[in-house]
C-alpha positions as CSV (number, residue, x, y, z in Angstrom):
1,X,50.4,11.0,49.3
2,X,52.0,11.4,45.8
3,X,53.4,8.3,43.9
4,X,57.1,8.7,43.7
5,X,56.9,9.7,39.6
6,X,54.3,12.3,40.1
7,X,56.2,14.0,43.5
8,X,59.5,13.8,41.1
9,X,57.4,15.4,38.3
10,X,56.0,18.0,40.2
11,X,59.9,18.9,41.7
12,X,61.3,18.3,38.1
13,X,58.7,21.2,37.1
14,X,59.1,23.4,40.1
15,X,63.1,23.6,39.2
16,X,62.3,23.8,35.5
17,X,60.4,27.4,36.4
18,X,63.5,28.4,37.8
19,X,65.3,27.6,35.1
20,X,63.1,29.7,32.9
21,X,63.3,32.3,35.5
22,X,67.1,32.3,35.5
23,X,66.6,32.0,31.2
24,X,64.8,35.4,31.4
25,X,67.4,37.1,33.2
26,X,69.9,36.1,30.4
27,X,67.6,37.8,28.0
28,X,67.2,41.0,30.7
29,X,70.6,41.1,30.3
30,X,71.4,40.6,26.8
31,X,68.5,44.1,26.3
32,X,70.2,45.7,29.2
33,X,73.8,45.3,27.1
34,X,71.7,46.8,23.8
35,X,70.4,49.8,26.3
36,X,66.9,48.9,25.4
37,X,65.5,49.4,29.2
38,X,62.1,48.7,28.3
39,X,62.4,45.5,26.7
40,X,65.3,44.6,29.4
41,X,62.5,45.0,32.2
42,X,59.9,43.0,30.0
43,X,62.4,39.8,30.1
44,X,63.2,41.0,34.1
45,X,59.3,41.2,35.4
46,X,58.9,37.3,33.3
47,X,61.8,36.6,35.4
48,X,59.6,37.5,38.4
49,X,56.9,35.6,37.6
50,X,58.4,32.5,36.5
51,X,59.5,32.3,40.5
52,X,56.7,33.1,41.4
53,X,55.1,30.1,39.4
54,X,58.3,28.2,40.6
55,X,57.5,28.9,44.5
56,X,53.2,27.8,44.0
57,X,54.5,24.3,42.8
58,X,57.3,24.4,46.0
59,X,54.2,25.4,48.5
60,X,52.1,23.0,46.9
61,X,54.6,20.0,47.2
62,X,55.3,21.1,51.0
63,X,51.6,21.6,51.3
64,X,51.0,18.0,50.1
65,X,53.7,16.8,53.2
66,X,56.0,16.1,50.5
67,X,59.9,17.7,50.2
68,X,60.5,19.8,47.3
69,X,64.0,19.2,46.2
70,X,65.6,22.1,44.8
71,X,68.2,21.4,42.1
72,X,71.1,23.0,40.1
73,X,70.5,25.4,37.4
74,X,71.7,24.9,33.5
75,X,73.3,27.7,32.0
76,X,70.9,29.1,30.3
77,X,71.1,30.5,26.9
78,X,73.0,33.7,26.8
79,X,73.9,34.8,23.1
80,X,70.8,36.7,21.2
81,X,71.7,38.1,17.8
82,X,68.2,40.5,18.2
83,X,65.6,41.3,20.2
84,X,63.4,39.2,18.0
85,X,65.4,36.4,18.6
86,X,65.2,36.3,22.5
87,X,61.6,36.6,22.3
88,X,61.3,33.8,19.7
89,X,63.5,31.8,21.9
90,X,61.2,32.6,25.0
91,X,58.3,32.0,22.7
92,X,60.2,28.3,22.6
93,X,60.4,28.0,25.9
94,X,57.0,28.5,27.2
95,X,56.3,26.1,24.6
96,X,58.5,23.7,26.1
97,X,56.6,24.7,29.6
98,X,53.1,24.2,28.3
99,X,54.1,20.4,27.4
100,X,56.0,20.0,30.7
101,X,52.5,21.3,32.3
102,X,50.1,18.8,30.1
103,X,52.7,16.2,31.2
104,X,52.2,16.5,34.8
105,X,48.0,17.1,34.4
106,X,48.1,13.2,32.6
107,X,50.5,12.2,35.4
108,X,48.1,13.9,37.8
109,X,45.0,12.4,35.8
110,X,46.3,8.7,35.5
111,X,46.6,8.5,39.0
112,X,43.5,10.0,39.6
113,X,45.3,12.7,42.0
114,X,42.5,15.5,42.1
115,X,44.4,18.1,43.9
116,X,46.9,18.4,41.5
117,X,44.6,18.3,38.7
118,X,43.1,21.2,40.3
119,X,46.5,23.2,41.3
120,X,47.8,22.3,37.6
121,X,44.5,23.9,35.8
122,X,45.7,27.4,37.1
123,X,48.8,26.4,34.6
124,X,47.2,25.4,32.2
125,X,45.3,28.5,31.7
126,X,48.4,30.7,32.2
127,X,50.3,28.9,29.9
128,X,47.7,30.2,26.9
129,X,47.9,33.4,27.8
130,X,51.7,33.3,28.0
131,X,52.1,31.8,24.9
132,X,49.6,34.0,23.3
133,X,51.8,37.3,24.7
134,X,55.1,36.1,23.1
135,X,53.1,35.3,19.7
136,X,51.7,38.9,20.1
137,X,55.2,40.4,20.6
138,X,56.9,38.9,18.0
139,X,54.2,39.4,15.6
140,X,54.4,43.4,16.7
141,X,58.6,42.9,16.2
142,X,58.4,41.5,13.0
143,X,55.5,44.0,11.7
144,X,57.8,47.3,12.7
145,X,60.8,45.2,11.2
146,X,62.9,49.0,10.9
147,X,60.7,51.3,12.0
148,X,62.9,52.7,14.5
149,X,60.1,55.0,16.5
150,X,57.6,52.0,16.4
151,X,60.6,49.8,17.8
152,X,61.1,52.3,20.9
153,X,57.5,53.1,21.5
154,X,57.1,49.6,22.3
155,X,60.8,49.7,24.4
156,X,59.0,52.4,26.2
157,X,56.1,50.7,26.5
158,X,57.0,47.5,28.2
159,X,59.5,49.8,30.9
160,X,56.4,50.4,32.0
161,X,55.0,46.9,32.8
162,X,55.4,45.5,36.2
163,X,54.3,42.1,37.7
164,X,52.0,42.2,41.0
165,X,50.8,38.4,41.9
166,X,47.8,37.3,42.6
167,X,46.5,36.6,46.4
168,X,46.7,33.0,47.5
């Protein structure tokens, strides 16, 4: 049984990756408005994801025999004056994310709660490479700055990525 901080943590975190979820889909958007598919679907797959990261901390917390409590959304961010500037604002968020996550691993250590250590090591890990990706892509935006081909071939790139999840 989770202590009553630790079981609100754990919701607090599952509705915070539905946030970032519904975050990404402002972004989808804002790409979809510029009719730059490619990166559009880039910010609409993270969406995907960040669900699917938000519904492993819900089965966990039912798992557990606990109630996960889902919450209202914020508005999430919805003016982007470039490309470069929605992924440095993602780039922000999954910091934001990361530090959330090492939160709830002390919470999780303190009270020497060893299932959630294990289910928040998963996070951990995916919170490297997800920081590391947004690094990588804005590193790529700013190198091309107005190279216009470069700055499609990577559009047409990332309409090609998808998001297939793991097996339980």
């Amino acid at each position: 049984m989770l202590n009553d901080k630790l079981k609100k943590a754990l919701n607090d975190q599952m509705n915070f990756e539905f946030y970032a979820a519904h975050s990404y889909l402002a972004m989808a958007a804002y790409c979809s408005d510029e009719s730059l598919d490619g990166f559009a679907n880039f910010f609409l797959v993270q969406a995907e994801e960040e669900r699917f990261h938000a519904m492993k901390f819900y089965n966990f917390i039912n798992s557990l025999g606990e109630r996960a409590t889902i919450q209202s959304l914020p508005e999430p961010n919805n003016s982007f004056t470039s490309v470069l500037d929605a992924f440095e604002k993602a780039l922000e968020q999954e910091k934001e994310v990361t530090k959330k996550i090492y939160h709830l691993s002390d919470l999780a250590l303190d009270d020497r709660e060893h299932a959630t250590m294990t289910f928040l090591k998963w996070f951990i890990e995916e919170q490297v490479e997800e920081e590391d990706m947004f690094d990588s892509v804005i590193q790529k935006l700013k190198r091309i700055d107005d190279d216009s081909n470069a700055f499609f071939m990577l559009d047409d790139e990332f309409a090609k990525r998808s998001f297939t999840p793991e097996a339980e």
